[in-house]
C-alpha positions in Angstrom: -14.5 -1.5 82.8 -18.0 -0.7 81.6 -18.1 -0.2 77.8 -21.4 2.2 76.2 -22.3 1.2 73.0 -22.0 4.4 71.9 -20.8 7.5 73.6 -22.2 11.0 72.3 -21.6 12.8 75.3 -17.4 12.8 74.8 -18.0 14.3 71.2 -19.9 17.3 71.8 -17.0 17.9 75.1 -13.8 18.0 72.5 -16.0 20.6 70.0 -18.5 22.0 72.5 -16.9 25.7 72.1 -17.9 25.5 68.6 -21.2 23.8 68.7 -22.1 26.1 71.4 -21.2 29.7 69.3 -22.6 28.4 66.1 -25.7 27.5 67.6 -25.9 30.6 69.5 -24.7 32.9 65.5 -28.6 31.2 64.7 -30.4 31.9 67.8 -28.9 35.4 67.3 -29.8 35.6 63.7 -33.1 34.8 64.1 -32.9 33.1 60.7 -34.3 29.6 61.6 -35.4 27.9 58.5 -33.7 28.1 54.8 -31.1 30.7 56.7 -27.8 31.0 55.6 -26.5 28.0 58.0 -28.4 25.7 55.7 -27.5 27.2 52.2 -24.0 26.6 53.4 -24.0 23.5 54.7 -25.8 22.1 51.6 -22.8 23.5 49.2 -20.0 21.9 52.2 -21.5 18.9 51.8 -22.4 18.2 48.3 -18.8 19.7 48.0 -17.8 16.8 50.4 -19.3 14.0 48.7 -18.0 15.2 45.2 -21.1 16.2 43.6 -22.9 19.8 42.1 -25.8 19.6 44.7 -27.4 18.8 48.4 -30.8 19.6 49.4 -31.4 19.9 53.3 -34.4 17.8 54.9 -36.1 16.9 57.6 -34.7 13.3 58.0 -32.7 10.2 55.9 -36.6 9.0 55.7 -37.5 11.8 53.8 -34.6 11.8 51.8 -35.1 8.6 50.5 -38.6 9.4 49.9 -38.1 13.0 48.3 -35.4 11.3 46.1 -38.0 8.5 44.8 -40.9 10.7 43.7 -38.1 13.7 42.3 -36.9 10.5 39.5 -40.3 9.6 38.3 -40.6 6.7 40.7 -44.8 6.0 41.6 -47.8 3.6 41.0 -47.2 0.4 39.5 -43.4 0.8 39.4 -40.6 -1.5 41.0 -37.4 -0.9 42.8 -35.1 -3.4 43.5 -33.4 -3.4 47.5 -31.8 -5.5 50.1 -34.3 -7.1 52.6 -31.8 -6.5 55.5 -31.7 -2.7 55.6 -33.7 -0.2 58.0 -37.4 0.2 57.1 -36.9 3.5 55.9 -35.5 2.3 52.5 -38.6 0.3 51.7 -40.8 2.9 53.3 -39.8 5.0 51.1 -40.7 3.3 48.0 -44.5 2.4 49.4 -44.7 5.9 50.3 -44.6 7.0 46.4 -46.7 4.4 45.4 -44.0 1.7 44.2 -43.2 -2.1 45.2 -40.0 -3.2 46.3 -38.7 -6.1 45.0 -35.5 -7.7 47.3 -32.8 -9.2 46.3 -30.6 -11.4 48.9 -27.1 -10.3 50.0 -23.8 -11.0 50.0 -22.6 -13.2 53.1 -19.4 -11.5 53.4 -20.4 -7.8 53.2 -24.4 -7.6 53.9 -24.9 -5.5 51.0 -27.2 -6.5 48.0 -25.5 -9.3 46.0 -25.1 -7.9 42.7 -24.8 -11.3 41.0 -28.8 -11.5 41.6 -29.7 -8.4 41.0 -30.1 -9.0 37.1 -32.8 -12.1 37.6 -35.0 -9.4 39.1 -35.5 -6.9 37.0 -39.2 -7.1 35.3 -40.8 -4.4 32.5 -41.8 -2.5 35.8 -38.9 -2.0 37.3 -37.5 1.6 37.7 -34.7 1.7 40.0 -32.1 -0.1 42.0 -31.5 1.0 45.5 -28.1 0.1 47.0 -28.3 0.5 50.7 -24.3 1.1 52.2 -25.4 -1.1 55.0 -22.9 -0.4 58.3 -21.0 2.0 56.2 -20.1 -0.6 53.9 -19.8 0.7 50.2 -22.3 -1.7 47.9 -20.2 -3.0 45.1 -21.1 0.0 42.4 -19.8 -0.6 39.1 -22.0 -4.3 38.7 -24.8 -1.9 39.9 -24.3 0.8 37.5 -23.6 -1.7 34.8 -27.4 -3.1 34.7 -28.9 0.1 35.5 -27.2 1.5 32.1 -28.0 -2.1 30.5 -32.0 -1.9 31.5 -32.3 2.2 31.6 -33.2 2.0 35.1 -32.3 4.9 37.7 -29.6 4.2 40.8 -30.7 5.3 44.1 -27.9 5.3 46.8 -29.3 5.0 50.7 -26.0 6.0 52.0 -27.6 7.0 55.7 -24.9 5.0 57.6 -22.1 5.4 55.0 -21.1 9.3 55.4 -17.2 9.8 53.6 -16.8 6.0 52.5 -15.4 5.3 49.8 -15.5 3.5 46.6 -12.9 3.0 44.2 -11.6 6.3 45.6 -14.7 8.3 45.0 -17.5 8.8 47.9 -20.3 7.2 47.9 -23.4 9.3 46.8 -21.5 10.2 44.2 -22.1 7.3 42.1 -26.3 7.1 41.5 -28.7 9.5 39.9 -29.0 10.5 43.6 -28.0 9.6 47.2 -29.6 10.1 50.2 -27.9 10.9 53.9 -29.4 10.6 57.4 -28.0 13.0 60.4 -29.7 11.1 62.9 -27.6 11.9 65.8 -26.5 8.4 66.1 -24.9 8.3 62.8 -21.3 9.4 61.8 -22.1 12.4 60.8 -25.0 13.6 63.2 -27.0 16.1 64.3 -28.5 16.9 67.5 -32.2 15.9 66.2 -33.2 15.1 63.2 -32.2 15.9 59.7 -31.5 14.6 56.1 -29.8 15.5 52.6 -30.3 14.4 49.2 -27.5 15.0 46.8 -26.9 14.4 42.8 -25.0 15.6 40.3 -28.9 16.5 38.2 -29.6 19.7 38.6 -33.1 18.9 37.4 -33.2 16.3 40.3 -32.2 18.5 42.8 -34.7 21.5 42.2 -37.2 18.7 42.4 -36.2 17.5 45.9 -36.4 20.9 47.1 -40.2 21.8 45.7 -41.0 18.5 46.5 -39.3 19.2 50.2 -41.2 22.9 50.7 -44.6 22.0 49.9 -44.0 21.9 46.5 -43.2 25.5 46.2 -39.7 26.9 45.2 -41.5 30.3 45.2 -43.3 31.4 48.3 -47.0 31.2 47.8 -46.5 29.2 44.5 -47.3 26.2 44.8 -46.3 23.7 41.2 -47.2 20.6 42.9 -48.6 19.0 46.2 -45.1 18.5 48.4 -44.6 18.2 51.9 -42.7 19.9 54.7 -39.5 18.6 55.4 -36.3 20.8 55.5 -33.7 20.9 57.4 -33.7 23.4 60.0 -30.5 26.3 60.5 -29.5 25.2 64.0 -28.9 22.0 62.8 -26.7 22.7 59.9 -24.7 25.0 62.1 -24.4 21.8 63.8 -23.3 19.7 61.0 -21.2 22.7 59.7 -18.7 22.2 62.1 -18.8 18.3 62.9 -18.2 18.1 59.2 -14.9 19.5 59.2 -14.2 16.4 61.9 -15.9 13.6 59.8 -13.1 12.1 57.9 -11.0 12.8 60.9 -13.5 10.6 63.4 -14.0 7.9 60.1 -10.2 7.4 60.2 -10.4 6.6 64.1 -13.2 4.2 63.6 -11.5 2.4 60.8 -8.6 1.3 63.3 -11.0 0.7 66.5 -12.3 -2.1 63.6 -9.3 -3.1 62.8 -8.4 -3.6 66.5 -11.7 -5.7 67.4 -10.5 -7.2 63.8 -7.3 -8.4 65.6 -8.6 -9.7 69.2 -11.2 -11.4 67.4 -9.5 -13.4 64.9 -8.5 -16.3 66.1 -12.1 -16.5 68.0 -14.0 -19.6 66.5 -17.3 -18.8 66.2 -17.1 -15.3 65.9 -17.3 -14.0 62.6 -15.7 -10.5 61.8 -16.9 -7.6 59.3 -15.7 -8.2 55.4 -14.4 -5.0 53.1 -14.5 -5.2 49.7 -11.4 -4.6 47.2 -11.0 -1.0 46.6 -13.2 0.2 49.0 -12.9 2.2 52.3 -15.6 1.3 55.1 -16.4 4.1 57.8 -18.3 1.3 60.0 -20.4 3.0 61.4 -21.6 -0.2 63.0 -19.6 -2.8 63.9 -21.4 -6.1 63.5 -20.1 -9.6 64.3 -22.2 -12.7 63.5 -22.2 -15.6 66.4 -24.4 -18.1 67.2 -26.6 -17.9 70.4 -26.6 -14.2 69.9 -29.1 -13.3 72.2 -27.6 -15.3 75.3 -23.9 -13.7 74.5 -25.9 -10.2 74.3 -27.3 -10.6 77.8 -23.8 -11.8 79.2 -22.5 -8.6 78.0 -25.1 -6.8 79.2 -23.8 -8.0 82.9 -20.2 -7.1 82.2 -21.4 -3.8 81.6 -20.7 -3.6 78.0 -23.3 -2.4 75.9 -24.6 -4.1 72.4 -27.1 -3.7 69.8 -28.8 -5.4 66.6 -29.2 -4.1 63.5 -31.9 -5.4 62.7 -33.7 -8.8 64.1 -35.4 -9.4 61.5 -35.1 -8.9 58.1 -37.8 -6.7 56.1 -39.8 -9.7 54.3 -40.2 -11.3 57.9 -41.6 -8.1 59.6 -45.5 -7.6 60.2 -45.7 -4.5 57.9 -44.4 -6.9 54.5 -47.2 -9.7 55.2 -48.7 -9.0 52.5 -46.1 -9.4 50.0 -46.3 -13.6 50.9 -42.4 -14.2 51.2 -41.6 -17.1 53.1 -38.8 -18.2 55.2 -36.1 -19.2 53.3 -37.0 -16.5 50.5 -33.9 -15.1 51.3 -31.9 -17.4 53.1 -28.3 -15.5 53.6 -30.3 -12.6 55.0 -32.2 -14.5 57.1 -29.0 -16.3 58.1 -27.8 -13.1 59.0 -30.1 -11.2 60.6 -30.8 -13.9 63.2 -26.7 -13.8 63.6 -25.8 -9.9 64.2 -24.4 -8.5 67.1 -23.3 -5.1 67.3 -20.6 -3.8 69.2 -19.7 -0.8 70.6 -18.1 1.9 67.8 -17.3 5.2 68.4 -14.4 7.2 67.5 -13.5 7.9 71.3 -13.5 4.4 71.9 -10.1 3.4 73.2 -7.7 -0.1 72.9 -8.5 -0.6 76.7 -12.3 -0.5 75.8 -12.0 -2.4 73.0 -10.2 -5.4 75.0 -12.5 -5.4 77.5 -15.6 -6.5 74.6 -13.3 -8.8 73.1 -12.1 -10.5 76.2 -15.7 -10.9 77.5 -16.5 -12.2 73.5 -14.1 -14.8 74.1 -14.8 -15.7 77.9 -18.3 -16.4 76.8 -18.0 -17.8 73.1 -14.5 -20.2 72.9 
């Protein structure tokens, strides 16, 4: 049985009659940018993650960034992140002018390890930047504690962590701000590109918007230099309806993990995704950690089972991040990590069957 790593196609066939007439309402409305699909999609989906606002953009990079510049963040500031995380989060920060300073993770849930965070913090840091790696929820409360401690600002990159939860809230309900990605990958996706940023700060929020429409909340008026990054009215039609499905499709990836969870236990060698107390993970990757990685990747490959790694390297070690002079070892559980990742297929269509055709191969090739 041949096993995609992920499976997009199926999706759009069980909602396609819905897709398909929302997409055409835009086309027919003619109302393409700032229309009516986006205003509503912003309030279902700050109403979704619990909080007053959501501001459309472009992309999750964007969000991030947006979200920086809207708290204050710029030149000679600091914010604290994970080094195993997508570029974008540290993008982000270099993009308003700012340095990020990592911190290295924990080895059980790949989030930031919040029992470090403390012996970073310098006069010129600003903010801390969870990142809800895999759709893991980062460990909040410590989080909040220091920023309240140290009057710092709490940024949530919650672009793969779409309806988990924390402590029974959502996340992006828990910082100053939060930032989404609708990459079409992710668990809540579009079909393109697109972003949100939402907070409970009003002040925040009409921020992110000027800043997101060349700095302009006005037409023609113009407070500050922005950019252009929104997120276009087909795409929230899009979003519209696949949110009414997200908690639904969550709940379905929660027990394909569980199932891999269950075949793979009693693997040695293999270790298998960590939740902590209190928390609700939407995986929306399901990464393993196994030695010889890339060989058991290949073998897959051949069995027709598709993989990925996320990411090969961690940020520090990356070309871009030369500069900053961290060596190997600067962050030893991340690098342990990152050269240990495999992820396997995830998708909520993904059946048992499916699922025990990976872990058989896992265990033909590993034990």
């Amino acid at each position: 049985m041949k096993v995609p790593f992920l499976d997009l196609k199926s999706q759009y066939q069980q909602i396609k009659m819905e897709i398909d007439r929302e997409i055409q309402s835009v086309i027919d409305s003619c109302a393409f940018i700032n229309g009516p699909a986006t205003k509503n999609y912003e309030k279902n989906f700050a109403q979704y993650c619990g909080v007053k606002y959501a501001v459309g953009v472009a992309n999750g990079t964007d969000a991030l960034h947006l979200a920086i510049r809207a708290i204050g963040i710029g030149k000679g500031d600091e914010a604290i992140t994970a080094p195993n995380t997508f570029i974008a989060t540290t993008e982000a920060i270099t993009l308003a002018g700012a340095t990020p300073v990592f911190v290295d993770i924990h080895p059980a849930t790949y989030n930031i390890d919040v029992s470090k965070i403390e012996a970073k913090i310098t006069a010129k840091t600003k903010a801390i930047i969870p990142v809800h790696l895999f759709g893991q929820p980062a460990d909040m409360a410590p989080i909040l504690n220091l920023a309240k401690k140290y009057d710092l600002k709490v940024i949530e990159d919650a672009c793969q962590a779409h309806g988990a939860l924390y402590h029974g809230n959502r996340v992006g309900s828990f910082g100053d701000v939060a930032c989404f990605s609708f990459y079409p990958g992710k668990n809540l996706g579009a079909y393109g590109d697109g972003g949100a940023v939402v907070s409970n700060d009003e002040e925040i929020a009409r921020k992110v918007a000027r800043l997101a429409d060349h700095g302009s909340l006005v037409k023609y008026q113009h407070d500050v230099e922005g950019v252009n990054s929104r997120l276009d009215s087909i795409q929230a039609a899009i979003l519209n309806v696949k949110l009414n499905y997200l908690d639904q499709w969550n709940e379905r990836r929660r027990n394909n993990a569980y199932l891999y969870n269950e075949f793979l236990k009693d693997v040695e060698g293999v270790i298998t995704p960590a939740e902590l107390e209190n928390t609700k993970s939407v995986f929306h990757l399901y990464v393993i950690q196994v030695e010889n990685r890339d060989e058991l990747m290949i073998k897959l490959k051949e069995e027709g089972i598709g993989t990925g790694i996320h990411y090969p390297k961690a940020l520090h070690q990356q070309p871009a991040y030369e500069y900053m002079g961290l060596k190997a070892g600067s962050f030893p559980v991340a690098e342990q990590c990152v050269s240990r990742y495999l992820s396997l297929p995830m998708f909520p269509e993904l059946t048992e069957p499916m699922i025990k055709t990976v872990c058989d191969a896992i265990k033909k090739y590993v034990a």
